[in-house]
C-alpha positions as CSV (number, residue, x, y, z in Angstrom):
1,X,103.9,-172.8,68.0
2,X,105.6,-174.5,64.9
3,X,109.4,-174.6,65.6
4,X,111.6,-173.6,62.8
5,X,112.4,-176.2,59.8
6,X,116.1,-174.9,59.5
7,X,117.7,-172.9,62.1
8,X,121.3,-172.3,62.9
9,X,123.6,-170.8,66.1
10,X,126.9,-169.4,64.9
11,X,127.6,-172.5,62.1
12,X,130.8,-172.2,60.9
13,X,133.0,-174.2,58.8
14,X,136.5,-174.1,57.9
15,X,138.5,-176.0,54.6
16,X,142.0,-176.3,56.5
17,X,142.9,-172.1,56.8
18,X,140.3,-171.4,53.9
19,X,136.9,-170.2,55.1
20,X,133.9,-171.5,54.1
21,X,131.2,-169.7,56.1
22,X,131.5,-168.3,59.4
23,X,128.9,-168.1,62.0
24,X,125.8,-168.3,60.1
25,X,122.5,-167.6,62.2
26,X,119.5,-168.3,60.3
27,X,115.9,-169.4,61.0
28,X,113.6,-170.4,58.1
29,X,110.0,-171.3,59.0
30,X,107.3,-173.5,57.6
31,X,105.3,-172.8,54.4
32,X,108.1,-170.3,53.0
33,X,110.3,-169.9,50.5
34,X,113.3,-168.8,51.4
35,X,116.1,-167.6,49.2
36,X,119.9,-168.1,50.0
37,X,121.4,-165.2,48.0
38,X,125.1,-164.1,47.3
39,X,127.8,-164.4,44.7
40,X,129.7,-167.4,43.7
41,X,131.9,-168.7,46.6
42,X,129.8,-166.6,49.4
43,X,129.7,-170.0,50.8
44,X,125.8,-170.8,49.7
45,X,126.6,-174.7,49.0
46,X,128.3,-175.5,52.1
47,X,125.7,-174.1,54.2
48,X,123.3,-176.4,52.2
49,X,126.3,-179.6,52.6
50,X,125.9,-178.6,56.7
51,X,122.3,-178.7,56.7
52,X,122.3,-182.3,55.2
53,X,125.2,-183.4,57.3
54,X,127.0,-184.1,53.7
55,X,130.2,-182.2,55.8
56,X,130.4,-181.8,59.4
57,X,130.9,-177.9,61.1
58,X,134.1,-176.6,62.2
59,X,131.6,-175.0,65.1
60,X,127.8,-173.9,66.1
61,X,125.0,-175.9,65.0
62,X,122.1,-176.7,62.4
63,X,118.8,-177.6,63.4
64,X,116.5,-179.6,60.2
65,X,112.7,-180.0,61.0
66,X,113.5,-180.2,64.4
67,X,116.4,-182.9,64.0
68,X,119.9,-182.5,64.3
69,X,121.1,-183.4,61.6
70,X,124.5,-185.1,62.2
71,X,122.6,-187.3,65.2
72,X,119.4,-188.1,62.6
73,X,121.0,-187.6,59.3
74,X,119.0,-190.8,57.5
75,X,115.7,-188.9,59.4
76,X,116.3,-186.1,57.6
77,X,117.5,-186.9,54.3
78,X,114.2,-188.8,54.1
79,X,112.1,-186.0,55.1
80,X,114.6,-183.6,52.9
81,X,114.2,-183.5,48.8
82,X,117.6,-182.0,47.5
83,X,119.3,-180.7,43.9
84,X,123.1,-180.3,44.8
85,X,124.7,-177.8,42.7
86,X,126.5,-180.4,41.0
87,X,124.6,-183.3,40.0
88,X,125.9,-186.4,39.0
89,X,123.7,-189.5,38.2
90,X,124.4,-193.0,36.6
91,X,125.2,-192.2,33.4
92,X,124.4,-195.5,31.6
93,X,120.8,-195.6,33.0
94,X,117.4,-194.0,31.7
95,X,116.2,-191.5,33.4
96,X,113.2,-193.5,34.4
97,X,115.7,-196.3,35.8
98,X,117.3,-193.7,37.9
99,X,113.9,-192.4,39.1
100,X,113.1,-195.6,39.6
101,X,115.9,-196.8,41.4
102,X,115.2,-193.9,44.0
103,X,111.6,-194.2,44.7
104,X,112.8,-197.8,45.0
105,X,115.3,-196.2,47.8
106,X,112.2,-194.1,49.6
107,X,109.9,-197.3,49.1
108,X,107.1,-194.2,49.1
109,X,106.8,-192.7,45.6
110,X,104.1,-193.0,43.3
111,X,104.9,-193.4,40.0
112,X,102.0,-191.1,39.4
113,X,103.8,-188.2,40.5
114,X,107.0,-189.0,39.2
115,X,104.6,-188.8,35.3
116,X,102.8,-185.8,36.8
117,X,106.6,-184.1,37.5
118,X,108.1,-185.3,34.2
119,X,105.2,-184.4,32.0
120,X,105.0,-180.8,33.8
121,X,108.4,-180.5,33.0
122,X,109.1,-182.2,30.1
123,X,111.5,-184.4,30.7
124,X,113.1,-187.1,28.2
125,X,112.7,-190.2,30.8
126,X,113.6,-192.5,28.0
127,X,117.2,-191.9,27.2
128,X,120.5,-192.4,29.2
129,X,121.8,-190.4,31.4
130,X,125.2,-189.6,28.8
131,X,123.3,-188.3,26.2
132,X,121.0,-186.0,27.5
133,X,121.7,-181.8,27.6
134,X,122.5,-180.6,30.9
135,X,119.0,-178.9,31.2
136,X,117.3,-182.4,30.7
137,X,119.8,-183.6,33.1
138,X,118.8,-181.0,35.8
139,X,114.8,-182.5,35.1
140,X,115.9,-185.6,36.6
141,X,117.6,-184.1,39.6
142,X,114.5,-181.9,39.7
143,X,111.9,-184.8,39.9
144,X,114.0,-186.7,42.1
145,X,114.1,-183.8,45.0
146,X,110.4,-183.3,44.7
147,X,108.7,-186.8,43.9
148,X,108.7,-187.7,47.0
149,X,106.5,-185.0,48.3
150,X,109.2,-183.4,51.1
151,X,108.5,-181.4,54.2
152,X,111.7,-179.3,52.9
153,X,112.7,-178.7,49.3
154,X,116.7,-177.9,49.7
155,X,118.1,-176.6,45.6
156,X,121.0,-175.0,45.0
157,X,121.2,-173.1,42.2
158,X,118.1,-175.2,40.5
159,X,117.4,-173.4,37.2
160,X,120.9,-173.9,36.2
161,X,120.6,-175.2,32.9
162,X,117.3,-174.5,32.1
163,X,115.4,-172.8,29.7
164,X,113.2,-169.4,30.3
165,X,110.1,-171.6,29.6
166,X,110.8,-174.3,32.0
167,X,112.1,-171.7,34.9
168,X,108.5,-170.3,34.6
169,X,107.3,-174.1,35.1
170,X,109.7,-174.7,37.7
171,X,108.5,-171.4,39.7
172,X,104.7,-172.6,39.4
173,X,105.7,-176.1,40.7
174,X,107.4,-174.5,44.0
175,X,104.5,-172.0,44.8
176,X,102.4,-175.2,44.7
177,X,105.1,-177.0,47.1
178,X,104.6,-173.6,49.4
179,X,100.6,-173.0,49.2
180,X,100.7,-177.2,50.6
181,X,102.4,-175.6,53.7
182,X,106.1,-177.0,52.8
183,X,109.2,-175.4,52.7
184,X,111.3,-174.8,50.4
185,X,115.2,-173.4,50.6
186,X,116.9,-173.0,47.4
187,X,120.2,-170.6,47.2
188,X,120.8,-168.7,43.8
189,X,122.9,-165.5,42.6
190,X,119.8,-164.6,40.0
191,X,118.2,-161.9,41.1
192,X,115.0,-161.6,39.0
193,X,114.2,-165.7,40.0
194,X,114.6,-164.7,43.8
195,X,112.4,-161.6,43.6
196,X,109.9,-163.6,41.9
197,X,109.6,-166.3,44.4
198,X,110.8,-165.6,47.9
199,X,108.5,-164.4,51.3
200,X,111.9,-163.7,52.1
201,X,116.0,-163.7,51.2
202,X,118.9,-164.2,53.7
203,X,122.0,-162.6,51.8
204,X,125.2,-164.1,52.8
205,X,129.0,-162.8,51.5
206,X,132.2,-164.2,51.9
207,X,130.5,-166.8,54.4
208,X,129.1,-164.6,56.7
209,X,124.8,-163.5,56.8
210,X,124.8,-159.8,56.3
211,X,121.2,-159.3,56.4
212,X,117.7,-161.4,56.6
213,X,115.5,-159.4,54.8
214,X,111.8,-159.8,52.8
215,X,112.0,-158.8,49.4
216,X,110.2,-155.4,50.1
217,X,112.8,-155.0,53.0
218,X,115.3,-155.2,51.1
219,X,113.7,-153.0,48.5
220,X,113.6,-150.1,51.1
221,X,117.3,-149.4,50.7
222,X,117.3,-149.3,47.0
223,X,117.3,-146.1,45.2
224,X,113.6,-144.9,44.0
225,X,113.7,-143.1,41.1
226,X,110.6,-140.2,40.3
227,X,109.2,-137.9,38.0
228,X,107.5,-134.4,39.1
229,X,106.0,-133.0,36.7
230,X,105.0,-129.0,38.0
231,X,103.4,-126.6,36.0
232,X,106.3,-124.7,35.0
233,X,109.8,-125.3,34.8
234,X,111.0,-125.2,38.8
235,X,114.4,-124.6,40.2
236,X,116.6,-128.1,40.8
237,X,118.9,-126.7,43.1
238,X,116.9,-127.0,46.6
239,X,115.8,-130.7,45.1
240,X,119.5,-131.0,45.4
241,X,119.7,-130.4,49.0
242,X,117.6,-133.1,50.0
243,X,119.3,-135.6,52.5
244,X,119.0,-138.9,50.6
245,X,118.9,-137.2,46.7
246,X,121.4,-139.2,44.8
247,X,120.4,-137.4,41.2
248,X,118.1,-134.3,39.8
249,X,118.0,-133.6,36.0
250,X,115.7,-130.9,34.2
251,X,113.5,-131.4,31.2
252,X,111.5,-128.4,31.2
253,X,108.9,-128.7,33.6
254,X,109.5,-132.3,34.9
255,X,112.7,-133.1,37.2
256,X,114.1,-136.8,37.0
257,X,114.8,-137.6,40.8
258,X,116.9,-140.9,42.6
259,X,116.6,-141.0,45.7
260,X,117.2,-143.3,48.9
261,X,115.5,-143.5,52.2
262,X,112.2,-141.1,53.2
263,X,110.5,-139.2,50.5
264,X,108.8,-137.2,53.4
265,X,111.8,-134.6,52.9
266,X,111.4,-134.3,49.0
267,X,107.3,-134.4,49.4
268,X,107.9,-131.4,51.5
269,X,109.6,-129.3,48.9
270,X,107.6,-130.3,46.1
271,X,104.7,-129.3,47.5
272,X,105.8,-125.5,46.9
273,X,105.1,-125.8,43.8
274,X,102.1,-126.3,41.5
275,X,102.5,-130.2,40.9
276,X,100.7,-131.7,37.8
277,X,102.0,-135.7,38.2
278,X,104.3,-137.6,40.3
279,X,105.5,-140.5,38.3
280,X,107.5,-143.6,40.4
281,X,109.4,-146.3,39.1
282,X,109.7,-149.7,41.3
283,X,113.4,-150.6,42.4
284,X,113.8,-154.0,41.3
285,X,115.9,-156.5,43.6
286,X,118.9,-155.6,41.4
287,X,119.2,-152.4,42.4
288,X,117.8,-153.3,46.1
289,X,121.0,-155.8,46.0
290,X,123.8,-153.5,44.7
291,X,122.5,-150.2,46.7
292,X,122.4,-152.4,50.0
293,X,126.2,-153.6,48.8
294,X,126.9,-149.9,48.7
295,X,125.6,-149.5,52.0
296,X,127.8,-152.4,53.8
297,X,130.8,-151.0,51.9
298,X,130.5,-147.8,53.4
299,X,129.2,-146.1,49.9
300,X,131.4,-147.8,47.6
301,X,129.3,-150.1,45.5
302,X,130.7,-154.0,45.1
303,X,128.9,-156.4,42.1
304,X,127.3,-159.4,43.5
């Protein structure tokens, strides 16, 4: 059985009294992608800094491709390919001399693949650092985390900066790091990006892991929204009734339904009438997100 290639037992870390995350369990396995979701200061990037022994815990421990991480740190940076959230390279270099310089580091990178990364993404190798956007800037950190073909792919936050057209590329280039049977790990507070790539999303606020869920998981606690169309206008009322019904609205003989948990309930009392069309709409991870929110706050929704 293939171990996990991150796991942690109660990781916590604290900035003097301030808190930074608080006894984070997770277990991330090969050949997935697995999304790190929450709002800014949820404590996302020092998780990531405690994976890479970049900081040392408070308490508990991290497990990295079966290393631990403060004992094998050089192991596993070299097995590791990482975008911090805040990149910083040499400004007065090219952006080929500072690829170069790091493959130089590895002593293992092709300079095929760093042409086969930088033409898929179209990156400006051959102006300095300084006078490139900071989308172009976050192609370099890009190429530098992947060119060396890593067992684990760690980003945090990694389309910052860049445009729609080169998120789609960026998206293509990690399903082809995951259908090669490596990992990747990338936290992010943009919800469309995480329901596009992840098996599966581990959703952490104010430092703490509230839930580990897959994307259809998740999904479940959202709010489904429905049309029934009958053949004649019907009475709303009993649709009312329903435990789970959030909204009913008339429009002559179609009623506009939200509702959360089992539709068994609703199916039931539908069924008493002549029904023409059932119409469903697909909760996206937005809603998934804010209704699960809802749910930890006792019913009182909180914005991510």
């Amino acid at each position: 059985m293939t171990p996990p290639v991150i796991q942690t037992e109660g990781l916590t870390k604290y900035y003097g009294r301030s808190r930074g995350i608080i006894d984070v369990h997770l277990q991330v396995e090969q050949g997935e992608i697995f999304g790190f979701l929450g709002p800014n200061g949820a404590g996302k990037t020092t998780t990531i800094r405690l994976l890479l022994d970049l900081i040392r815990p408070s308490r508990g421990r991290a497990r990295v491709l079966g290393l631990d991480p403060q004992k094998d740190g050089v192991e596993v940076r070299r097995r590791v390919g990482y975008l911090p959230g805040e990149l910083a390279l040499y400004s007065d270099l090219t952006g080929q001399q500072v690829l170069e310089y790091a493959a130089h580091l590895r002593n293992t990178v092709p300079q095929k693949e760093i042409t086969r990364l930088a033409d898929r993404l179209e990156a400006d190798l051959k102006r300095p650092i300084r006078t490139l956007s900071h989308g172009n800037r976050q192609k370099i950190g890009l190429i530098m985390a992947m060119m060396h073909r890593p067992e684990l792919l760690i980003l945090d936050e990694p389309t910052t900066g860049l445009d729609p057209l080169m998120q789609q590329v960026l998206y293509e280039l990690l399903e082809e790091v995951r259908r090669d049977g490596r990992t990747v790990f990338f936290s992010s507070h943009i919800l469309p990006e995480v329901e596009r790539l992840c098996d599966r999303i581990g959703i952490l606020r104010e430092g703490r892991v509230v839930a580990v869920e897959s994307v259809s998981g998740l999904k479940e606690v959202a709010i489904r929204r429905m049309d029934l169309v009958f053949e004649s206008p019907v009475d709303p009322e009993p649709f009312r009734a329903i435990p789970g019904v959030r909204e009913v609205s008339a429009a002559g003989a179609t009623l506009h339904i939200a509702i959360q948990g089992s539709l068994d309930p609703l199916i039931k009392v539908a069924a008493q009438h002549p029904v023409r069309n059932i119409v469903t709409y697909e909760p996206n991870l937005e809603e998934a997100f804010l209704a699960f929110y809802r749910r930890e706050d006792g019913g009182q929704a909180t914005a991510p």
